[in-house]
Backbone bond lengths (Angstrom), bond angles and torsions (degrees), N, CA, C in turn:
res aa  C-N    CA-C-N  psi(-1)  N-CA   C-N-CA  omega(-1)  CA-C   N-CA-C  phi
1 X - - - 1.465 - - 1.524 109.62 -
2 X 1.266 113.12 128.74 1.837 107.58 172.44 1.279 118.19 -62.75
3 X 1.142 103.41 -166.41 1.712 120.28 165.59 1.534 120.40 -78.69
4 X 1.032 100.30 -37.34 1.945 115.82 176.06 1.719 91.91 -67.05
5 X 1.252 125.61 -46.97 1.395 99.05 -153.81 1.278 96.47 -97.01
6 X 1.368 138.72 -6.70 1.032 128.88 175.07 1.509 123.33 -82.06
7 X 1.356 102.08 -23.15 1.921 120.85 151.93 1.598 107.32 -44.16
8 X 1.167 97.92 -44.33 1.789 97.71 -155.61 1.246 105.40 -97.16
9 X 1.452 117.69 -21.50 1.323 95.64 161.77 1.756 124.98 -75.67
10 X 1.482 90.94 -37.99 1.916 88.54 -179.29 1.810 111.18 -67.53
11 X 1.242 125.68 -0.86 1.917 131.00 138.04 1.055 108.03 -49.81
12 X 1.342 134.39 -92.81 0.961 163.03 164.05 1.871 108.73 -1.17
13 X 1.381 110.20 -57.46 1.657 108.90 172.48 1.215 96.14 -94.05
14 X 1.618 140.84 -7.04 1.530 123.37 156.71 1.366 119.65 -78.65
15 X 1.100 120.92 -2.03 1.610 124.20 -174.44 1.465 96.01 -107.40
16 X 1.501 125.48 -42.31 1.449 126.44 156.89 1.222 128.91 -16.55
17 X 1.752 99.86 -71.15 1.965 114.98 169.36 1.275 108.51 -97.16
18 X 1.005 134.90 -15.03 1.691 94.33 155.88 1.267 140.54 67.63
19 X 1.538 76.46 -139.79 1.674 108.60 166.15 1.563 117.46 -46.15
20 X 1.359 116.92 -49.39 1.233 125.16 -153.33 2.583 90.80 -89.37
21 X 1.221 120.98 -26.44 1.230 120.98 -178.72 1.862 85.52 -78.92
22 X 0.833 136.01 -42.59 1.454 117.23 -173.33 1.245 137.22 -89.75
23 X 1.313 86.48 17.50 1.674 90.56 171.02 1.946 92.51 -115.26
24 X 1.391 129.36 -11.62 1.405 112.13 168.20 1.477 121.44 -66.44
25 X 1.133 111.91 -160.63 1.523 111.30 -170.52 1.762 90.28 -125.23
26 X 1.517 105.01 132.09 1.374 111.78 167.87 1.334 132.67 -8.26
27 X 1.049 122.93 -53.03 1.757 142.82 -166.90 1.496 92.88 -78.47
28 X 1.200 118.22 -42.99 1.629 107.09 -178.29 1.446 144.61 -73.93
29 X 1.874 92.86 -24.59 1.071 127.10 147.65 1.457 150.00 -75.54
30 X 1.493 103.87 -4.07 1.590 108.28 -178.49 1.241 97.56 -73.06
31 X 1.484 134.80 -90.21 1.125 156.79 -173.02 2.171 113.38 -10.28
32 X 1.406 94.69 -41.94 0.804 107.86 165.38 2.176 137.37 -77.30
33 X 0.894 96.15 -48.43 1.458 108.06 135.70 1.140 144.45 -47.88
34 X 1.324 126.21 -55.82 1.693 135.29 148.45 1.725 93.68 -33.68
35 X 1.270 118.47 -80.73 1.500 129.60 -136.34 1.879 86.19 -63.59
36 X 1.590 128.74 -26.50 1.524 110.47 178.03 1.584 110.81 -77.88
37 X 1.555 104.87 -19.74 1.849 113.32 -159.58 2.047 79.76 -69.36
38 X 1.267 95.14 -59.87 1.693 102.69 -177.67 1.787 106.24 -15.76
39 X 1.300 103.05 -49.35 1.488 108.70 -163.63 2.140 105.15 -57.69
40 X 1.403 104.44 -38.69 1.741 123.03 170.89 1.305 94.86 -72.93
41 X 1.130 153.26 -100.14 1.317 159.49 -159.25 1.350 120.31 -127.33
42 X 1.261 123.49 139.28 1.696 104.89 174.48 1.596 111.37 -86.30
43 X 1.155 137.99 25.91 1.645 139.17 -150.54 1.302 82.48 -125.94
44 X 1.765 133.07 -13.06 1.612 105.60 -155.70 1.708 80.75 -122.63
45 X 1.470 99.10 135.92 1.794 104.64 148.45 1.278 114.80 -139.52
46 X 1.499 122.17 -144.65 1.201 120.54 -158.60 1.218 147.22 -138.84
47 X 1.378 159.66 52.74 1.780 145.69 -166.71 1.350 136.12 -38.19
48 X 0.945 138.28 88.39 1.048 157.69 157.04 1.547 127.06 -38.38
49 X 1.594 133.12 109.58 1.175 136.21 -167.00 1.137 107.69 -78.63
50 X 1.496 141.84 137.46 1.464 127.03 151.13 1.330 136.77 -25.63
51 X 1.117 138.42 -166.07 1.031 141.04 -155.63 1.660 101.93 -136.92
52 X 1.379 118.04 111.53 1.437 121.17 -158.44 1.763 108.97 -114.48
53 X 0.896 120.42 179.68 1.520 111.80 176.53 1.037 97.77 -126.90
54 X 1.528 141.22 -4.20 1.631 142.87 -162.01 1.679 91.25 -135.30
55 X 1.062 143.05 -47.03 1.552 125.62 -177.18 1.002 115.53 -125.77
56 X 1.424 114.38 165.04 1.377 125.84 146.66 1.518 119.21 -3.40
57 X 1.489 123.73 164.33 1.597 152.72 163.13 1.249 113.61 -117.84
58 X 1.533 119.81 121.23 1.663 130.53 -158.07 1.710 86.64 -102.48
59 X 1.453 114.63 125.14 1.519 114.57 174.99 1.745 77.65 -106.81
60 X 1.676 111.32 142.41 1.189 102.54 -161.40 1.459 74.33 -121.84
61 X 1.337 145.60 140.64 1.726 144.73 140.52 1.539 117.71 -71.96
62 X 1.334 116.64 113.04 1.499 119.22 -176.63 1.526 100.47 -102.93
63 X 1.086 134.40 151.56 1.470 148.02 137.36 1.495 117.62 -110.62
64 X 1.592 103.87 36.58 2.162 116.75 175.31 1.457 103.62 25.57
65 X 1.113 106.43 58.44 1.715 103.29 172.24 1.443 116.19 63.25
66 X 1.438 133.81 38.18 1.698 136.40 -166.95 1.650 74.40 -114.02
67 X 1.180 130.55 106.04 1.493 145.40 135.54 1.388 119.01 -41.28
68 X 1.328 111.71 -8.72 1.776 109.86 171.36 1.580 112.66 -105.64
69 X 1.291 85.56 0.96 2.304 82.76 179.00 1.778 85.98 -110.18
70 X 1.098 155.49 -26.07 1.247 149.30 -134.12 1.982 90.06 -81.67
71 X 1.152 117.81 -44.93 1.743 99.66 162.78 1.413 111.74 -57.94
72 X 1.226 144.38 -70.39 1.051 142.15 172.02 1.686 122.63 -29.28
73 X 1.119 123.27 -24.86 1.322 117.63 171.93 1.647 115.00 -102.56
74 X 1.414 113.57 -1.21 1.344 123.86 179.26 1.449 91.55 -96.86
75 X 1.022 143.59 -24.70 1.605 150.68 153.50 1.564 107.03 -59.91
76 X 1.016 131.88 -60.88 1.425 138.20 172.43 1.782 107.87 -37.02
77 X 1.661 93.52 -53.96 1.810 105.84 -165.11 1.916 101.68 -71.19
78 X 1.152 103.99 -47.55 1.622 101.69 168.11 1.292 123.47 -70.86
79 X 1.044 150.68 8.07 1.599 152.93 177.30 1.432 81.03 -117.36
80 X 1.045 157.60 -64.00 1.262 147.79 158.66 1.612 114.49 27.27
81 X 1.617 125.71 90.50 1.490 117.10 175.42 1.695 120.93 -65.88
82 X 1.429 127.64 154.59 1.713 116.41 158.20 1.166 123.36 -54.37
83 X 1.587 116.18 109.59 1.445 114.09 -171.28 1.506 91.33 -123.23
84 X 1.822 97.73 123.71 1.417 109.65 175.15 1.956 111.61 -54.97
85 X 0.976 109.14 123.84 1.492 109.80 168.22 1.605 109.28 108.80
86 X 1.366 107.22 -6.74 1.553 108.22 -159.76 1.784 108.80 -110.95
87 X 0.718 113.35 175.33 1.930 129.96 146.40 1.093 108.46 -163.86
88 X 1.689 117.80 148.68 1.197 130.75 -151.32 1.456 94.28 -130.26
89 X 1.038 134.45 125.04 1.785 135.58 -168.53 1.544 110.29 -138.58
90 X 1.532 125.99 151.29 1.308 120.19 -178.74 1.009 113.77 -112.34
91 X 1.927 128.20 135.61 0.956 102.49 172.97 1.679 120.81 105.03
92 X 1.013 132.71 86.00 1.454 122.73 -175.73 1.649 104.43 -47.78
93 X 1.232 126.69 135.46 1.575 150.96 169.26 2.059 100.84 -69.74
94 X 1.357 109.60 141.97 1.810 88.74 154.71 1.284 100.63 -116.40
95 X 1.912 77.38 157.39 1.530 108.57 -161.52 1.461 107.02 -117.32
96 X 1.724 112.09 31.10 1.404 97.18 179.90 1.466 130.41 89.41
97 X 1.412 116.98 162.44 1.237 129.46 172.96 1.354 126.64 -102.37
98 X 1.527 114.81 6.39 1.405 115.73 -152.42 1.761 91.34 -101.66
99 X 0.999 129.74 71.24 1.481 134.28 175.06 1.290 119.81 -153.65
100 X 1.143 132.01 150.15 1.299 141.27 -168.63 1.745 106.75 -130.77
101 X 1.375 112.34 129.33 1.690 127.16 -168.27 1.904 88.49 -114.40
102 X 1.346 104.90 110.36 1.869 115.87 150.67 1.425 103.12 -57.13
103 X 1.506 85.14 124.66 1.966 100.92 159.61 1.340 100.84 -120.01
104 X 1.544 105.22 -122.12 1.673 109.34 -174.83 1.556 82.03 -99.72
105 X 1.445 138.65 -34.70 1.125 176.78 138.52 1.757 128.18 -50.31
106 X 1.237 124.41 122.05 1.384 114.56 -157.15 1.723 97.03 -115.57
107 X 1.527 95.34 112.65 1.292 128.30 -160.45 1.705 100.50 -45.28
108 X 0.988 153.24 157.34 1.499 136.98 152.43 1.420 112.66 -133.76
109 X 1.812 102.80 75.69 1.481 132.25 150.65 1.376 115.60 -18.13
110 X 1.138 119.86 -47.71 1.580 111.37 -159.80 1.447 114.82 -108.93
111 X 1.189 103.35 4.94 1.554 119.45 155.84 1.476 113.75 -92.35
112 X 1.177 125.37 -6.90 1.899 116.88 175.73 1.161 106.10 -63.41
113 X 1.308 123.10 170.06 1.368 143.55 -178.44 1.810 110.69 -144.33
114 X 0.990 125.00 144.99 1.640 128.24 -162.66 2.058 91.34 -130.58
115 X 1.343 73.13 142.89 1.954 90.05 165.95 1.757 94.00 -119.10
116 X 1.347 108.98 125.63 1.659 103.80 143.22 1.200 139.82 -67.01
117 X 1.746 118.12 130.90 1.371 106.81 -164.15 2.084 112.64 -121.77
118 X 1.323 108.47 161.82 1.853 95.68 -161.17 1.483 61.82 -137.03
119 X 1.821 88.72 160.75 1.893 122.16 175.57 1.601 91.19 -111.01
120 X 1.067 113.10 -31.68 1.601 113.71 -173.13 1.834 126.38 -146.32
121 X 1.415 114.47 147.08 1.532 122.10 -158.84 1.994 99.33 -40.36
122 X 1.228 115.07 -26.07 1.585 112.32 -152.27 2.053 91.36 -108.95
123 X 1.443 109.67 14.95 1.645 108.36 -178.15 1.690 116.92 30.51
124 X 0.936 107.56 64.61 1.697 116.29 -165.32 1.439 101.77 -99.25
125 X 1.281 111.36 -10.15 1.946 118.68 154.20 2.117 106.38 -138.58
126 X 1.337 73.35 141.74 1.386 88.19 175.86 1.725 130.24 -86.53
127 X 1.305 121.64 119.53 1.298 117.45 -169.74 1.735 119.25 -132.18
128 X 1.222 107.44 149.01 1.666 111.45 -160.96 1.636 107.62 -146.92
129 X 1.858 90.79 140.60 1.331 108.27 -161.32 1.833 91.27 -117.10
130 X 1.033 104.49 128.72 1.819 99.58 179.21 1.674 99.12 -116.84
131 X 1.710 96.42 120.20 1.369 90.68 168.05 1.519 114.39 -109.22
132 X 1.569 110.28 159.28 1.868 103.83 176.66 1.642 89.98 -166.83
133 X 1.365 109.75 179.01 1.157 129.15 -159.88 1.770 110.81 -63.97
134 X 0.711 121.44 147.27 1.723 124.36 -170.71 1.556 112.58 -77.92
135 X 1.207 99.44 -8.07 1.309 95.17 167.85 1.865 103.43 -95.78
136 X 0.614 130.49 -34.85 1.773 127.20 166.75 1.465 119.53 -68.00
137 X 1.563 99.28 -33.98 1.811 90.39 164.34 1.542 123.93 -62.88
138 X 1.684 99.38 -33.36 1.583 100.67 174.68 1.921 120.74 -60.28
139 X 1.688 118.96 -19.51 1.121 116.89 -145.44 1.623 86.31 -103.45
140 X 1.149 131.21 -10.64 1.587 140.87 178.55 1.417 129.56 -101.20
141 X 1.341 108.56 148.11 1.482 115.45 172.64 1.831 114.73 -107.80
142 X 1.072 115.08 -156.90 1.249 113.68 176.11 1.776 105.38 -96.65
143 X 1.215 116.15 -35.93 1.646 120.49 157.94 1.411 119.74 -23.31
144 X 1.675 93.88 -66.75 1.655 108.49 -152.88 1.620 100.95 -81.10
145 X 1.580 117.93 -21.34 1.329 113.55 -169.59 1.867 99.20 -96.25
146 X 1.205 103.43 -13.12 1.400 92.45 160.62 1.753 135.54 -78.49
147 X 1.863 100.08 -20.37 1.168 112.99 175.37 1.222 105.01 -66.51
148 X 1.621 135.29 -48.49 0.986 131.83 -177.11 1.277 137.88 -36.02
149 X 1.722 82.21 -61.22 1.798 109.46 177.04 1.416 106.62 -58.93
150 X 1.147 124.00 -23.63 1.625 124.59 -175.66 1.542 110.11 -67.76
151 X 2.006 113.29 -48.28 0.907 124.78 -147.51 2.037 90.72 -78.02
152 X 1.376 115.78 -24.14 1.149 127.48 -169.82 1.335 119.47 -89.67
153 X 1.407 118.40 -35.06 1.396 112.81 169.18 1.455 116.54 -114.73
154 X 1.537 108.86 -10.67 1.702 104.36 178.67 1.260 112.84 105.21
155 X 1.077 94.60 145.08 1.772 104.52 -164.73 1.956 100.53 -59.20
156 X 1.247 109.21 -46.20 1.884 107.17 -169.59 1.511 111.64 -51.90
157 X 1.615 105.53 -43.54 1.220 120.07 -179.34 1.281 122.47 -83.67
158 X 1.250 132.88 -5.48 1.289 135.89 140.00 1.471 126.95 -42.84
159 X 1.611 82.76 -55.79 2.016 105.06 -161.60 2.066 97.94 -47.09
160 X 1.701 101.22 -32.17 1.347 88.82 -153.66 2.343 106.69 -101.58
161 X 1.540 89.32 50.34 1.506 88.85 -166.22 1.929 78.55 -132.56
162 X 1.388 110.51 110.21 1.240 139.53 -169.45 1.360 111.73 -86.04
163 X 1.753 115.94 -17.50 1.340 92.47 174.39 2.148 78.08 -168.63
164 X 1.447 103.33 128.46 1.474 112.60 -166.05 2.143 90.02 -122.79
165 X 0.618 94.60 165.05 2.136 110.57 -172.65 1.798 103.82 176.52
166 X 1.136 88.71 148.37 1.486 112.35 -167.53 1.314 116.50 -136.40
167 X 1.730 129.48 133.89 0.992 120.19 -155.88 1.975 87.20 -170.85
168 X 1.974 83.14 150.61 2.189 91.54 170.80 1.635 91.56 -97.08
169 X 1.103 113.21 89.98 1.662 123.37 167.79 1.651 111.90 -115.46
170 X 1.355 123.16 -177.62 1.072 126.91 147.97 1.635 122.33 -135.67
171 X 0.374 130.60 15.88 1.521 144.67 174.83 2.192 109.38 3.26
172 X 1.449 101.24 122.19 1.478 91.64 -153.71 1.879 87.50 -80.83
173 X 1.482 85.12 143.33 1.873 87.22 168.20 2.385 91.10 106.98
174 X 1.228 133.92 -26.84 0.919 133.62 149.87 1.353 133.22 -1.44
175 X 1.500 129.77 107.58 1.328 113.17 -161.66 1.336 102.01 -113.92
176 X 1.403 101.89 160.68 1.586 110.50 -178.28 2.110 120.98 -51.53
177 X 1.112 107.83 124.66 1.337 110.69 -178.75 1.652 107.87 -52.62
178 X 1.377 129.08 -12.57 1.447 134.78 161.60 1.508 127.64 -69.17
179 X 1.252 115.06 -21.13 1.432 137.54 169.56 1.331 120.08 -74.29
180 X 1.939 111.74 -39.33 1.435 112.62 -166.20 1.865 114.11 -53.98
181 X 0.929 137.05 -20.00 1.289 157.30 -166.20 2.026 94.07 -69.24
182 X 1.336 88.82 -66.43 1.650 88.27 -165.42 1.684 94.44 -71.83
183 X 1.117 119.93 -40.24 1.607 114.69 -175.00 1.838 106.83 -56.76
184 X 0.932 100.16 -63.53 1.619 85.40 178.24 1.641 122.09 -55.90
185 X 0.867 127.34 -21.43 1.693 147.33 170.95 1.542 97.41 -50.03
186 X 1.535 114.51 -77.52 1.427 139.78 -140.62 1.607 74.39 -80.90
187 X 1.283 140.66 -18.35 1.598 127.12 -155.66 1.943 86.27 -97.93
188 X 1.681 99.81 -55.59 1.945 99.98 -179.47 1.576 111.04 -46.25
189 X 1.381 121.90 -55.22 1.234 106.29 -160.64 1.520 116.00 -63.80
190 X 1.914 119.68 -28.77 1.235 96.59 161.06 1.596 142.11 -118.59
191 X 1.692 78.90 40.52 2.033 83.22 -172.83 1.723 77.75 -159.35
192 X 1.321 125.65 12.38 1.862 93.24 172.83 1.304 108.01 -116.43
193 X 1.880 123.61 174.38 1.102 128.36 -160.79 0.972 115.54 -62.04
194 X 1.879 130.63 112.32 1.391 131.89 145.19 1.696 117.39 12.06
195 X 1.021 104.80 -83.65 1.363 132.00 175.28 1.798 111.64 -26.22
196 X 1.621 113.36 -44.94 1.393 132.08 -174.63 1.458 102.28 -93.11
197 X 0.903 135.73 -26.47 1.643 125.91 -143.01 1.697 91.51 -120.28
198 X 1.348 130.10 62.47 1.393 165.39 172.33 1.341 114.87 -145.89
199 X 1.486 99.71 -19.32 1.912 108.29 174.07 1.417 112.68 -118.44
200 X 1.298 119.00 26.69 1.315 118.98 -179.85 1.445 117.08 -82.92
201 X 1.324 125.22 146.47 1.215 113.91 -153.82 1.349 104.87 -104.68
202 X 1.360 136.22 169.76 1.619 150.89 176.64 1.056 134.55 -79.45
203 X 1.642 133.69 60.77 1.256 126.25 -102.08 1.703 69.69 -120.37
204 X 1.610 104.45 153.38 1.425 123.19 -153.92 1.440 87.96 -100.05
205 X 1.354 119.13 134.81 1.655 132.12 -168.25 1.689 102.30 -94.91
206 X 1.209 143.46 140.73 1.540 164.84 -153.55 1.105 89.14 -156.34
C-alpha cells in the first residue's frame, strides 16, 4: 500500500467516527487516534481540542519536532476531507507563556528568562539557555522542560533550537521567556534551514 492510500484510508475511518470521537473528551480519544496515525507513520500523533459548545475541535498532527515527517503531515493536512465539527491543523501552534503546570510545587513559567546560545562566530544553529528560579530547576528534567518550550513556542520553532540547557542562574542582559518565540523566528528567517522556514509560524504582534 503507498503513502497516498494509506492517508486516505486513515480519512476515510476519521470521517467514519466522527460524530461519535467528538462528543468524547480529549484523553479518551488520543490513544485512539495515535494507534490509526500509526497505520501512516509511527513518528506522527496527535492533540486534541476540547469539547466546545460554540466551535469547532482542532485535531492538531504533531511529529514532536522530527523535521523529517513535517512534509508528510502537510500531506496528511491537505488530503484532509470537510468534516462537519472538525479542523484539521499541522503542527502544534505556540500558545505562549502565560500558564502555570502543578507539581508538588507551582512552576512559575512566566517568570523565566532565556539567554541565546551560538556553536559558532556566524550562529548557523541556534541554541538556548533557560534560566528560572532554583526551586523550578529542581522540579524538571530535560523531557518536561522541553514539553513546555514546545507548548510555548510551537512545535516548528522548537524543531530548530539545536541545543536547549536549563539552569537557576541569572545572567545580566537575560530576556524575558515571552520573547523566546519571536527570537528564534527573527534568527530562522535569516540564518535557519531553507527547508524549515516554509513552516514558520504567524506569530501574533503585542
Amino acid at each position: 500500500m503507498t503513502q497516498q492510500e494509506k492517508i486516505d484510508r486513515f480519512w476515510l475511518w476519521f470521517e467514519s467516527q466522527a460524530e461519535r470521537l467528538f462528543e468524547q473528551p480529549s484523553l479518551e480519544i488520543i490513544d485512539e487516534l495515535t494507534e490509526q496515525l500509526a497505520t501512516v507513520d509511527r513518528g506522527i500523533s496527535c492533540e486534541v481540542s476540547q469539547v466546545t459548545t460554540c466551535s469547532d475541535r482542532e485535531l492538531i498532527l504533531t511529529a514532536h519536532s522530527d523535521t523529517s515527517r513535517f512534509k508528510l503531515i502537510g500531506t496528511l493536512v491537505q488530503r484532509a476531507p470537510q468534516i462537519p465539527g472538525w479542523r484539521v491543523l499541522a503542527l502544534k501552534p505556540p500558545r505562549g507563556f502565560a500558564f502555570h503546570i502543578d507539581g508538588k510545587e507551582r512552576l512559575s513559567i512566566s517568570d523565566w528568562r532565556f539567554v541565546p546560545l551560538k556553536s559558532s562566530p556566524d550562529f548557523s544553529e541556534f541554541g538556548v539557555r533557560i534560566e528560572m528560579p532554583e526551586q523550578d530547576a529542581h522540579l524538571l528534567d530535560a523531557d518536561s522542560l522541553s514539553l513546555i518550550l514546545e507548548s510555548g513556542v510551537g512545535e516548528v520553532l522548537l524543531s530548530l533550537c539545536a541545543h536547549i540547557e536549563f539552569r537557576s542562574s541569572k545572567t545580566a542582559g537575560a530576556l524575558s521567556i515571552h520573547s523566546l518565540a519571536e527570537t528564534i523566528s527573527d534568527w530562522a528567517f535569516v540564518r535557519g534551514p531553507e527547508s524549515v522556514r516554509a513552516w514558520l509560524p504567524t506569530l501574533e504582534q503585542h
